[in-house]
VMD Tcl script that draws the C-alpha trace (Angstrom):
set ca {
  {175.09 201.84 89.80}
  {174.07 203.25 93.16}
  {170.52 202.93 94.17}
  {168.64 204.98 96.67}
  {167.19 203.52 99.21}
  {163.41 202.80 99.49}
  {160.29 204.67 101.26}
  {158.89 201.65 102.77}
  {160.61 199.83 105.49}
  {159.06 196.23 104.84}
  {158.50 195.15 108.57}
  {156.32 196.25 111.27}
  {156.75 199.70 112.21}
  {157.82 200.79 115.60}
  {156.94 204.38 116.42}
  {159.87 206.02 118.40}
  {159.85 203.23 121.35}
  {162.98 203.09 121.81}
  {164.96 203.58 125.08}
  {167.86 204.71 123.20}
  {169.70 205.48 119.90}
  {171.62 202.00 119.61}
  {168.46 200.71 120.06}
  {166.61 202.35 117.80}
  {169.43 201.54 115.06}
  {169.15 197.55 116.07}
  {165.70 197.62 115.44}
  {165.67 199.82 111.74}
  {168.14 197.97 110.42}
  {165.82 195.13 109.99}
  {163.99 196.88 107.05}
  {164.69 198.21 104.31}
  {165.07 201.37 104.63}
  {167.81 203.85 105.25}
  {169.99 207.61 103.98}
  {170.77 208.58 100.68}
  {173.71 211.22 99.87}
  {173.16 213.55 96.72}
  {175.98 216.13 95.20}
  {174.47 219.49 94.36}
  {172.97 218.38 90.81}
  {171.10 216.12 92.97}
  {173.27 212.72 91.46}
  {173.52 210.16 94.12}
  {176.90 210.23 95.59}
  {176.01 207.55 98.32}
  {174.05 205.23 99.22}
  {174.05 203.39 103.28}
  {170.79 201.42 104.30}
  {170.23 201.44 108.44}
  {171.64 197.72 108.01}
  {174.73 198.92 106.46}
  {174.63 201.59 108.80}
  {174.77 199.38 111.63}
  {177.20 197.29 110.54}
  {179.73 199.89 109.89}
  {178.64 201.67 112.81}
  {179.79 198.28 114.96}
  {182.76 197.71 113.36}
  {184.10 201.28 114.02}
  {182.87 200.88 117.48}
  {184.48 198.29 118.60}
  {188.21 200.28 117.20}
  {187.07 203.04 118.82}
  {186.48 201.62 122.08}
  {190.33 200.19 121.82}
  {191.57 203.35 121.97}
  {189.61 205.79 124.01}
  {187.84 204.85 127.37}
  {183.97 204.94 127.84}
  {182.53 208.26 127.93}
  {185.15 209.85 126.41}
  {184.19 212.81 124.47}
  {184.57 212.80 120.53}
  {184.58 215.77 118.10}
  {183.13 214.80 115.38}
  {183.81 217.71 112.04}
  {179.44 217.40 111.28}
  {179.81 216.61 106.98}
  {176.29 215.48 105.71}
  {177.82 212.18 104.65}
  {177.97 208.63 105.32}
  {181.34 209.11 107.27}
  {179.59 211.14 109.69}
  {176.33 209.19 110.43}
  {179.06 206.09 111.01}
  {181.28 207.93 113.21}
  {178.16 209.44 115.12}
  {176.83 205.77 115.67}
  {180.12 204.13 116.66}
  {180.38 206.40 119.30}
  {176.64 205.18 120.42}
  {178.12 201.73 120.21}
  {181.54 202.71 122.12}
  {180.05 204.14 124.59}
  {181.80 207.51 123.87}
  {180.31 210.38 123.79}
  {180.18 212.47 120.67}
  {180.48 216.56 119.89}
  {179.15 216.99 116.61}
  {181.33 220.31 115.40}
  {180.63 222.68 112.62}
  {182.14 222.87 109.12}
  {183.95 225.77 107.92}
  {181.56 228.87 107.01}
  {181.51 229.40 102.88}
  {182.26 232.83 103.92}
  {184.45 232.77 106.91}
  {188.14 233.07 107.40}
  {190.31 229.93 107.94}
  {191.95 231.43 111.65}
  {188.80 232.12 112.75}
  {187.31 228.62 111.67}
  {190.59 227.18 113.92}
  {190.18 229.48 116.62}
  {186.48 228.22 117.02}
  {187.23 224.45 116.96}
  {190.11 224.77 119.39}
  {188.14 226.98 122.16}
  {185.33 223.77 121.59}
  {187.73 221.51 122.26}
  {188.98 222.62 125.12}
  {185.81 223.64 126.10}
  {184.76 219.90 125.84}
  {188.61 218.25 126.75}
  {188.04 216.35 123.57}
  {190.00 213.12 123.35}
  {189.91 213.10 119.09}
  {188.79 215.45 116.87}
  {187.59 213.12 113.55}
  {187.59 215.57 110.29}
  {186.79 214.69 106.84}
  {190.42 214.40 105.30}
  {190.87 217.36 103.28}
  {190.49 219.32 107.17}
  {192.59 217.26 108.68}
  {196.06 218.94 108.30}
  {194.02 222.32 108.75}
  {192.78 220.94 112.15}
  {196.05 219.26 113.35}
  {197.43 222.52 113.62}
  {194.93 224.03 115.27}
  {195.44 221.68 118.19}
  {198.25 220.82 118.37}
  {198.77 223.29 121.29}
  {195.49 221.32 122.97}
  {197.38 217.89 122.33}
  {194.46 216.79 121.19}
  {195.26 214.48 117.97}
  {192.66 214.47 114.64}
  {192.31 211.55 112.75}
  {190.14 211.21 109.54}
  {186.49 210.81 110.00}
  {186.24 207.23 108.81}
  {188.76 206.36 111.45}
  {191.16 204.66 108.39}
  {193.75 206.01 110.78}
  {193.24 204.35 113.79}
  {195.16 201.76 115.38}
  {194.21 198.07 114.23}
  {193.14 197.03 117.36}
  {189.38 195.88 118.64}
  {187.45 194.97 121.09}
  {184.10 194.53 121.81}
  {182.16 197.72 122.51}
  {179.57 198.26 125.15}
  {177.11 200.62 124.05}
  {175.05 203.20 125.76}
  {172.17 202.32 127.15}
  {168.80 204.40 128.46}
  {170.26 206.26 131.72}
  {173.44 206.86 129.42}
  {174.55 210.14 127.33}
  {173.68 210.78 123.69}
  {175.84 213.62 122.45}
  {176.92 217.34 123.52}
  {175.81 220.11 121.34}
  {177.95 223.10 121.42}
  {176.97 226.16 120.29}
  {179.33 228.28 117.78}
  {181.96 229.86 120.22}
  {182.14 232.51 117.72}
  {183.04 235.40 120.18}
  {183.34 233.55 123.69}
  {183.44 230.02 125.34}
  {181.18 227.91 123.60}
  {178.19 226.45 125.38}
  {177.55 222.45 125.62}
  {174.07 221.16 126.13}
  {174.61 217.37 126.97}
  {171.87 215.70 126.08}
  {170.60 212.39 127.29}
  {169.98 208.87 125.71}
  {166.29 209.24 127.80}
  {165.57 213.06 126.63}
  {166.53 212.31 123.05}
  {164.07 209.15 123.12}
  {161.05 211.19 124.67}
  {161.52 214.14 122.07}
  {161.81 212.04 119.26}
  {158.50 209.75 120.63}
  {156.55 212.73 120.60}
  {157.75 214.77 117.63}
  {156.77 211.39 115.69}
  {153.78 210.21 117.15}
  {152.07 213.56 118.10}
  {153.79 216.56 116.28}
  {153.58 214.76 113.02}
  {152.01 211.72 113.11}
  {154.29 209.93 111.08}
  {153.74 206.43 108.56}
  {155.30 203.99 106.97}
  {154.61 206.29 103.88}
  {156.91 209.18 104.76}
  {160.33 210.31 103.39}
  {162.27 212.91 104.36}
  {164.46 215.70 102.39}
  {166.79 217.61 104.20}
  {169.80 220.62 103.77}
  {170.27 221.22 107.05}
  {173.25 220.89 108.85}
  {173.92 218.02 110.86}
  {176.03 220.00 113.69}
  {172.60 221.85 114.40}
  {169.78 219.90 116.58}
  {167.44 220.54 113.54}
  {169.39 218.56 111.17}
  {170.75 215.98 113.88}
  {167.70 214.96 115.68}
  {165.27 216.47 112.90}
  {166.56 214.80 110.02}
  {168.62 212.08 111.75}
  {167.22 210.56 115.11}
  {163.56 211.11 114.10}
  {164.18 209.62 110.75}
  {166.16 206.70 112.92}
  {163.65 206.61 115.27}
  {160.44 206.00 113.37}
  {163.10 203.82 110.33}
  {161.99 206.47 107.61}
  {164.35 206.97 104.75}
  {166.09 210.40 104.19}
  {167.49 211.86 100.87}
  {170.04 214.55 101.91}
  {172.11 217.22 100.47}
  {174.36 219.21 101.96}
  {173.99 222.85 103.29}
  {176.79 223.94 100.80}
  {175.04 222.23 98.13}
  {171.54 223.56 98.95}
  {173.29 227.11 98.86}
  {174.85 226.72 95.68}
  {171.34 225.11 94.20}
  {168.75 225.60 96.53}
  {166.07 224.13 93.69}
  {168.07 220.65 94.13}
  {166.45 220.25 97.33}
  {163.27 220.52 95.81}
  {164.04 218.21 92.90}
  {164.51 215.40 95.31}
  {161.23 216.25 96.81}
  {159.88 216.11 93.33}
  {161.52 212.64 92.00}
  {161.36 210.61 95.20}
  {158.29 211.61 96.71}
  {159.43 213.43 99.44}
  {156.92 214.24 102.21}
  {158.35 215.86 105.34}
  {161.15 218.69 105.04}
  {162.21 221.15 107.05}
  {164.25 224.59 107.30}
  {164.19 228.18 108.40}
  {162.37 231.01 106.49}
  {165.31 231.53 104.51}
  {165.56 228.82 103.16}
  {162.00 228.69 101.62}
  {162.70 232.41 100.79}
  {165.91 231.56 98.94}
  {164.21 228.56 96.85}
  {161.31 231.39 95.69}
  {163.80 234.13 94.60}
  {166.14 231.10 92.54}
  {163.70 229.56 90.75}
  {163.62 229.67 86.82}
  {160.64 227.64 86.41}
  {161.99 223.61 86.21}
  {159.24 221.08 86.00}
  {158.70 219.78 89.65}
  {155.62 217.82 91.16}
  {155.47 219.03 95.09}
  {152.12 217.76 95.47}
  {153.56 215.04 97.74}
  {154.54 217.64 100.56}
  {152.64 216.74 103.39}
  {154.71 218.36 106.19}
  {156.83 221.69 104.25}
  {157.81 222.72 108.66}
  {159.21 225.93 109.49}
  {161.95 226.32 112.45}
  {165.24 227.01 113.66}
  {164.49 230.84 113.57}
  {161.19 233.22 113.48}
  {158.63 232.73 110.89}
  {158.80 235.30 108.14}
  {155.07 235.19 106.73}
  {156.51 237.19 104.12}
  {158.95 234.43 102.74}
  {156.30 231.92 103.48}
  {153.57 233.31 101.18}
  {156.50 234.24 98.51}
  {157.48 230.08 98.76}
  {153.83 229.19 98.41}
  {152.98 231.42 95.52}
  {156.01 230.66 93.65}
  {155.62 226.72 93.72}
  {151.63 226.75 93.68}
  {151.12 225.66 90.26}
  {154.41 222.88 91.43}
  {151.29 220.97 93.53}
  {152.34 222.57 96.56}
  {149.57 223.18 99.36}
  {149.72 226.39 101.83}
  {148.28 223.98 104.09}
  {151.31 222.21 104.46}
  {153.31 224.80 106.12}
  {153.99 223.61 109.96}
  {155.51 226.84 112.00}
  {157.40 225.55 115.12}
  {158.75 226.47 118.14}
  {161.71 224.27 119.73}
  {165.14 224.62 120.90}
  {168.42 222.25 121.88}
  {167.92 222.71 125.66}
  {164.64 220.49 124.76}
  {166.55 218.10 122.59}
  {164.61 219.74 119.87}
  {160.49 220.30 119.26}
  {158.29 221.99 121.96}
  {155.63 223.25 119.83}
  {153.71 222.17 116.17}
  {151.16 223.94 114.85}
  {148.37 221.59 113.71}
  {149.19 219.71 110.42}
  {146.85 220.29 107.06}
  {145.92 223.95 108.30}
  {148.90 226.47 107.26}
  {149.89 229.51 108.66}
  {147.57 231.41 111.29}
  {148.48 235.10 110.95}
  {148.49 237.48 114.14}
  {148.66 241.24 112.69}
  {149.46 242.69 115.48}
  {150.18 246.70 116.44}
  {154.03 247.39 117.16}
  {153.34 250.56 118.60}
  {151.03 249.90 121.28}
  {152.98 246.56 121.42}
  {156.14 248.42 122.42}
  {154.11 250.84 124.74}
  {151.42 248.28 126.29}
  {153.09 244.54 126.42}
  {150.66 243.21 124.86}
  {150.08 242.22 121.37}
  {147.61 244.56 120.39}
  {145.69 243.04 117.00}
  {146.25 245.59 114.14}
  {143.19 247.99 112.95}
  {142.29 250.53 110.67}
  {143.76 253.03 113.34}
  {147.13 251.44 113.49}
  {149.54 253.71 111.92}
  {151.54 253.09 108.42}
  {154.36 251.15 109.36}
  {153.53 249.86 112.62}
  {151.52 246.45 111.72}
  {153.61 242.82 111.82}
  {152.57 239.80 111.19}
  {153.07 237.34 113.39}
  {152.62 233.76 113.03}
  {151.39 230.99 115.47}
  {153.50 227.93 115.95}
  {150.70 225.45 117.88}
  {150.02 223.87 120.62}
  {153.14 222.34 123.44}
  {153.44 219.06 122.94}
  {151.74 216.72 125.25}
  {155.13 215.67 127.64}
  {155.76 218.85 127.84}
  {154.83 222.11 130.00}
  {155.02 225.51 128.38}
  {154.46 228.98 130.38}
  {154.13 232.53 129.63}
  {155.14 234.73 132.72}
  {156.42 238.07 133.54}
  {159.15 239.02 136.02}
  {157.76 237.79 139.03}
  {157.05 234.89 137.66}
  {153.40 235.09 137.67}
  {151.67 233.14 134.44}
  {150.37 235.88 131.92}
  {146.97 235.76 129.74}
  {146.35 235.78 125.97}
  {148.50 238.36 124.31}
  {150.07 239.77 127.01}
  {154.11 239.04 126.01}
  {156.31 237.47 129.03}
  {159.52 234.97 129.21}
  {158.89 231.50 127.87}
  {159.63 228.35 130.33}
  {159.48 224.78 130.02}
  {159.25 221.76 131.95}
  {159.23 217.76 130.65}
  {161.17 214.51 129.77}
  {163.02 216.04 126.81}
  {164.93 218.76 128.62}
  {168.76 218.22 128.34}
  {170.91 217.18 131.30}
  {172.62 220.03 132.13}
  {175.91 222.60 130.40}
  {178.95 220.83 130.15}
  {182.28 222.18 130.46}
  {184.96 219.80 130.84}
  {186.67 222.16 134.07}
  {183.98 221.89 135.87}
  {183.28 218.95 138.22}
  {179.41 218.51 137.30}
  {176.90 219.52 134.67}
  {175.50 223.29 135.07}
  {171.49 222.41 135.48}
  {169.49 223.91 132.67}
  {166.41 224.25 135.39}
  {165.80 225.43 138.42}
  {164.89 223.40 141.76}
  {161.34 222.78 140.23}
  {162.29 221.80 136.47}
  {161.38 225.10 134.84}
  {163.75 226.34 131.83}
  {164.14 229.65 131.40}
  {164.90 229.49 127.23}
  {165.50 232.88 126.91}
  {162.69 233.31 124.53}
  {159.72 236.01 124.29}
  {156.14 235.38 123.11}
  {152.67 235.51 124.02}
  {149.14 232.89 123.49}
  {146.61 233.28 121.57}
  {144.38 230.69 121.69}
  {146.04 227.87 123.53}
  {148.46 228.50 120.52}
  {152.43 230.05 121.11}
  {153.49 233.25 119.34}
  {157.17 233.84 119.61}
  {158.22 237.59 119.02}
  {161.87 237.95 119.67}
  {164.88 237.02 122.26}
  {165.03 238.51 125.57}
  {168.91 239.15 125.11}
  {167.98 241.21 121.60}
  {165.15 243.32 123.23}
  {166.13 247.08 123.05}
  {164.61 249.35 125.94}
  {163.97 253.05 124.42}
  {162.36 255.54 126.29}
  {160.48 253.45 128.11}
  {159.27 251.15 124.99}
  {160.09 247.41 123.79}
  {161.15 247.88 120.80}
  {161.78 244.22 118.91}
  {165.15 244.10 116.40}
  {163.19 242.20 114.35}
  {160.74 245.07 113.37}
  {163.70 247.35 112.86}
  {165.04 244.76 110.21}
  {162.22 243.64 108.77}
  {161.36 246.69 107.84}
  {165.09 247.54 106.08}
  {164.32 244.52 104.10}
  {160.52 245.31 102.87}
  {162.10 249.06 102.43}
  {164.77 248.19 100.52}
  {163.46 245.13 98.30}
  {166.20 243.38 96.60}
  {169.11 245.41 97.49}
  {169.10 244.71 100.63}
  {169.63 241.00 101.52}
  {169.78 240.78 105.36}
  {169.94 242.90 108.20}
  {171.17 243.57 111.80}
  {169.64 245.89 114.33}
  {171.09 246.05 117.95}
  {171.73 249.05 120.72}
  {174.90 250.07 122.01}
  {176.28 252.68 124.61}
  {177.58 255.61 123.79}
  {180.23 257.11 125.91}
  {178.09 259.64 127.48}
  {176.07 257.46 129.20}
  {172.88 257.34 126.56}
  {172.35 254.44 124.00}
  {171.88 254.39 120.28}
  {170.09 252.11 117.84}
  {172.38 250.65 115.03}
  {170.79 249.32 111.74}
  {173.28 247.57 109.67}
  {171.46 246.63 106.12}
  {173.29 244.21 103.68}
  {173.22 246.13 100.57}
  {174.18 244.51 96.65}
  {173.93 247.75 94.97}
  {177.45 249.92 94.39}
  {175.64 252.97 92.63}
  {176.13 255.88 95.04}
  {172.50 257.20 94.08}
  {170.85 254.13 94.63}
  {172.52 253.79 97.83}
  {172.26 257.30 99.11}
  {168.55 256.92 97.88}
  {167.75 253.53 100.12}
  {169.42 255.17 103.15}
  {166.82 258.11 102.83}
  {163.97 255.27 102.46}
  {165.01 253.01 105.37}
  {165.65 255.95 107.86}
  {162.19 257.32 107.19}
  {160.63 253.75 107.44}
  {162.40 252.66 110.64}
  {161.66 256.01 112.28}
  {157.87 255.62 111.02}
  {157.57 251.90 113.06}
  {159.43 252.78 115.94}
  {159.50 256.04 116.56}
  {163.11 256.21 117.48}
  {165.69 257.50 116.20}
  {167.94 254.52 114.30}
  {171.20 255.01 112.51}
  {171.83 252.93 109.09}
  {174.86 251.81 107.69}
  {174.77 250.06 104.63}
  {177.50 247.19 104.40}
  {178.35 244.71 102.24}
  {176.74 241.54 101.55}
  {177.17 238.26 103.63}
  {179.01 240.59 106.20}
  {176.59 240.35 108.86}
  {177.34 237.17 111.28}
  {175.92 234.17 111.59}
  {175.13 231.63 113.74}
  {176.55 227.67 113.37}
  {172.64 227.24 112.17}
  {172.00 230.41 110.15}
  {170.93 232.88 112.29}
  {171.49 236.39 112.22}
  {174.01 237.14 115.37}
  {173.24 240.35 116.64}
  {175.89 239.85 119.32}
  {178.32 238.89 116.72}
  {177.43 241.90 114.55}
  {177.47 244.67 117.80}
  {180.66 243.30 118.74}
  {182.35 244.24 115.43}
  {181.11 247.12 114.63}
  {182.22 248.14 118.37}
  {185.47 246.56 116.94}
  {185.41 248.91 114.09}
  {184.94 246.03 111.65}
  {182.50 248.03 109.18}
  {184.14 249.97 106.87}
  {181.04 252.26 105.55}
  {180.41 255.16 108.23}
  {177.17 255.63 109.99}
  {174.30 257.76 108.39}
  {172.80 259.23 111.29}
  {168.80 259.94 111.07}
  {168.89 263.84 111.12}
  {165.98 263.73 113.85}
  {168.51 261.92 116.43}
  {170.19 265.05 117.66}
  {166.72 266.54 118.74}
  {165.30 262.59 119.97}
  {165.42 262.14 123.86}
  {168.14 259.17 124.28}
  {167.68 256.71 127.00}
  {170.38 257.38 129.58}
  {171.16 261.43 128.82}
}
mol new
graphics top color blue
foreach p $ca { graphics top sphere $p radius 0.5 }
foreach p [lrange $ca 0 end-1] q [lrange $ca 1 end] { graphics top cylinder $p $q radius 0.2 }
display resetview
């Protein structure tokens, strides 16, 4: 009978100083402690302690290292299983360096899912691709073109040969994270053996102060820096046990996740407002004990207060404190964290006005003169952490005071080494001559606190106004309560030289009143926030794209309905034809 393994590590703790992941493996796999794999009615399907782990990881290594030469780069198909974490930590041991790659969506089609590995892996000039074994065949033709072999992930293919491996050390690379590739070239950020060690330092020391009493719980995917260094290199670096389940599983069950919470005492988990959302709306009322929740973090993607206070209300009488909830800020370019917001305090709310916000710049708090429609809340996500220098600053690059809303750049340790593509002769710097990184990001202070509000790249100019997609589709979804599921808001060009807004709204309902009915609701509500004209088009649900970690892609989603991929046609708002468009 499998056993999980235990919370406490049994020898002196070591808080993240480590120069690098080997390292920090050598050193955890003196305890006791270690990562337990759970099927979606949360029985244990495996069991690995960080000793095991190590020794598996050595022995794979050192066949590895036979075959490819050092630094050569290793696609790794990102499973949340024991497979994985060994593969992932041979290559640490080889020397090599690994490309954790994304599963197949539940929802995607099988050419596209072939299309995307194969523009990685040339992206990357990938030496193996490692798959669990029922994607192998899948994969191998895929490739083939590439000549780029795939093997299974537990490397029971590989030649017999060994020798010993020489693994990486602190000046060395960790891993390259690519980004989906969904409609172009994907994007490698190659991070470093030093920048992983610094982020994980300070994410365990400073943004959560972790003990020898914590255990983490965690569906997130392990081919997305949340779930890798979140749930894996933290957890590694600070030897803390983690109970996992996969991101298929969590779908299928989301209440699993918080079974395991319940039964081993979890007290650090993670995941983006969905996830908490979809936990809230499937659960039937099961016995569960959350009181144990210390850290319940938010990340990966804007904090929906909304889906926050729905989690907390429907888990309340579970044990579960509000004043566990930990919004974050943090991206891969960084390795991972940049900002926590202080632990045992909850959410601090920022109504803010979206009308004078679009006019103005500025976050302008809310009052009893803001119009109906035109409030959001917005939620802090802390203070930078210590190693690392955050600014707020507009075009010129001139630093920007409390509330006024500018580009977000960093500077510090955990910043990743550069892009990598595998046709070019050296990295593409993340920074410019002085260190700053430009993440792309919008947001303003308040406080010595961070507000994000939205990506630069999604911003949609209107007359003269910042108007934020997110306001557009956050509204759709208050609007149209549990009919509509997700949506999509983005600009396009029109042909005469003028620009439209496009709302695309996930819809469940097939009942032509209903539907006729929400687009009458949604256009009036969208027109009342933003005072532009917007046209809806209700489409089916999951249809909207997604990111490799669950984002909405408003890229992905312009680009096909520019490609005609919608079926539904467009219900314009009958004010548009009068509305000045930007451009005519």
């Amino acid at each position: 009978m499998l056993t999980p393994s235990v919370t406490e590590s049994g020898v002196p703790r070591r808080s993240g100083n480590f120069s690098s992941l080997t390292d920090a493996l050598d050193y955890a796999a003196t305890g006791n402690t270690g990562l337990n794999f759970y099927a979606a009615d949360a029985s244990l399907i495996a069991a690995v302690s960080y000793s095991e782990l190590r020794d598996q990881a050595m022995t794979l290594a050192g066949r590895l290292a036979a075959v490819f030469p050092r630094l050569s780069r290793i696609g790794l198909i990102a499973e949340t299983s024991q497979d994985f974490m060994v593969a992932f930590m041979a290559c640490q041991y080889a020397g090599l360096v690994p490309a954790p790659l994304s599963l197949p969506a539940a929802f995607g089609g099988r050419d596209a899912y072939q299309g995307q590995v194969a523009r990685t892996a040339e992206t990357a000039d990938l030496a193996v691709v490692m798959a669990p074994e029922d994607l192998v065949e899948l994969l191998t033709g895929a490739l083939a073109p590439l000549d780029i072999p795939v093997i299974a992930l537990s490397g029971a293919d590989l030649a017999g040969g060994s020798v010993t491996p020489v693994p990486h050390g602190a000046g060395d690379p960790a891993y390259i994270q690519f980004s989906s590739g969904s409609t172009s070239a994907p994007k490698g950020i190659y991070a470093t053996q030093a920048s992983v060690s610094a982020n994980c330092h300070a994410i365990i020391n400073e943004a959560l102060m972790m003990d020898e009493t914590d255990r983490c719980v965690s569906w997130l995917p392990l081919y997305h820096d949340m779930g890798l260094v979140g749930f894996f290199m933290v957890p590694l670096y600070s030897q803390t046990t983690v109970d996992y389940i996969s991101p298929t599983s969590f779908a299928r069950r989301p209440t699993t996740w918080l079974k395991l919470i319940s039964e081993n005492r979890g007290t650090i988990v993670y995941s983006p407002s969905f996830g908490y959302d979809l936990c809230a709306r499937r659960y039937r009322g099961e016995p569960l004990d959350l009181s144990s929740l210390r850290v319940a973090g938010i990340g990966g993607d804007m904090v929906r207060d909304d889906a926050m206070m729905a989690f907390s209300n429907a888990f309340e009488a579970s044990g579960f404190k509000q004043t566990a909830l930990v919004p974050s800020y943090g991206l891969a370019e960084t390795t991972l964290g940049v900002a926590f917001a202080p632990l045992g305090v909850g959410l601090r709310r920022d109504k803010v006005d979206t009308g004078r916000m679009q006019t103005s710049g500025r976050a302008v708090p809310a009052s009893d003169l803001s119009k109906p429609g035109q409030v959001r809340t917005f939620v802090a996500c802390g203070k930078p952490m210590a190693s690392l220098d955050l600014r707020i600053v507009d075009e010129t690059g001139k630093n920007l005071e409390d509330r006024k809303i500018g580009q977000i750049i960093l500077r510090g340790p955990s910043v990743a080494a550069g892009y990598f593509r595998a046709e070019e002769d050296a990295l593409t710097p993340l920074t410019d001559a002085d260190g700053w990184l430009e993440t792309g990001d919008l947001g303003y202070w308040l406080d010595g606190e961070v507000v994000i509000t939205g990506r630069s790249k999604d911003l949609i100019l209107w007359n003269g106004r910042n108007i934020w997609p997110q306001d557009i589709e956050w509204v759709a979804q208050q609007t149209g309560g549990k009919n509509i599921s997700g949506a999509g808001a983005f600009e396009i060009n029109e042909t005469d030289g003028g620009t439209r807004i496009v709302l695309l709204a996930e819809c469940w309902s097939r009942d032509e009143a209903v539907r006729e009915q929400l687009l009458h609701d949604i256009l009036a509500a969208t027109r009342k926030t933003t005072g532009a004209p917007v046209s809806v088009e209700l489409v089916g649900v999951r249809s909207l794209p997604m990111t490799s970690s669950g984002k909405l892609s408003r890229a992905g989603a312009r680009a096909r309905y520019l490609a005609g991929g919608y079926n539904t046609a467009p219900v314009e708002d009958s004010l548009a034809a009068t509305a000045p468009v930007r451009g005519a």
